[in-house]
C-alpha positions in Angstrom: 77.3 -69.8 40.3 79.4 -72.9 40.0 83.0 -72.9 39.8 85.0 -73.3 36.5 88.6 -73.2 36.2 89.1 -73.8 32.6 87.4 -73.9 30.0 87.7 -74.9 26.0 85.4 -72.5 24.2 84.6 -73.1 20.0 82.7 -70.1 18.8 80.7 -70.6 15.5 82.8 -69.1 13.5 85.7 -71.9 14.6 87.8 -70.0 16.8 88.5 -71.4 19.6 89.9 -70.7 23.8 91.2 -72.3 26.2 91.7 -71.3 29.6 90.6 -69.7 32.7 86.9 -67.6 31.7 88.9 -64.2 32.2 92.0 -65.3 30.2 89.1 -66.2 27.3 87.7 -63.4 27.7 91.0 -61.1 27.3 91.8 -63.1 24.5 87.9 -62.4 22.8 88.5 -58.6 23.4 92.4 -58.3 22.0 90.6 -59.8 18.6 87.6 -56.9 18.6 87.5 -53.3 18.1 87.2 -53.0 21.9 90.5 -53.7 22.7 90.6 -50.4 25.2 87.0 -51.3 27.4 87.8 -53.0 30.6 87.0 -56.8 30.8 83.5 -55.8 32.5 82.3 -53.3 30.1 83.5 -55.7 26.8 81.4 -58.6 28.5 78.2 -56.3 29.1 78.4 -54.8 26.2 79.2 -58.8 24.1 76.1 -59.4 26.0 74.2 -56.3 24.8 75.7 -57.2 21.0 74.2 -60.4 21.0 70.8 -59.1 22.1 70.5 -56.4 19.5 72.2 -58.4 16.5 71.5 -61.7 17.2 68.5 -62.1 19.2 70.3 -64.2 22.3 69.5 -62.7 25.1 72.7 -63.2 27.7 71.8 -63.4 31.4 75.1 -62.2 33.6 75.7 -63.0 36.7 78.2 -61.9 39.3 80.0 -58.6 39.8 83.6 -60.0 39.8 85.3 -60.1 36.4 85.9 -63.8 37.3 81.5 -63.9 37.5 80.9 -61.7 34.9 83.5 -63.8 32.5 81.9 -67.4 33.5 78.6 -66.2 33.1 79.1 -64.9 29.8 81.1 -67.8 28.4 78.7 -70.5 29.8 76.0 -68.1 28.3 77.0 -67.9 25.2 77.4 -71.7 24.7 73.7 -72.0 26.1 72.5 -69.6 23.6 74.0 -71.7 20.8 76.9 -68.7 20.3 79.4 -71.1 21.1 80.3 -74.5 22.3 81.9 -74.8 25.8 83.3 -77.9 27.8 84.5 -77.5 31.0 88.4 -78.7 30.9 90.1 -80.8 34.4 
């Protein structure tokens, strides 16, 4: 999987993240009811959500929270969930 450092992620409702794909990710879960899963089960079960509500199926890769965040983030944004640009 490539390498991303930092990302600035818009998701279609207009919030938007910027940072490193885990810091994004922490900062997705504090905002949901899933404030309490680990980073790895909020992702999987984002990814799951998406599926079953949205019909964007979310391929993760990686078994690192660092993998398992980019994957999810880039993802999303290739799913049209959200819009991601890779930051210097």
């Amino acid at each position: 999987m490539d390498e991303v450092d930092r990302l600035r992620v818009e998701m279609t409702d207009g919030r938007t993240f910027e940072g490193s794909p885990v810091s994004i990710v922490r900062d997705m879960r504090a905002l949901s009811f899933d404030r309490e899963e680990s980073l790895e089960d909020y992702v999987r079960a984002s990814a799951e959500r998406a599926e079953t509500l949205l019909g964007a199926s979310l391929v993760l890769e990686g078994e690192t929270v660092e993998d398992l965040s980019r994957s999810f983030l880039l993802e999303a944004a290739r799913a049209g969930l959200a819009k991601a640009e890779t930051l210097p």
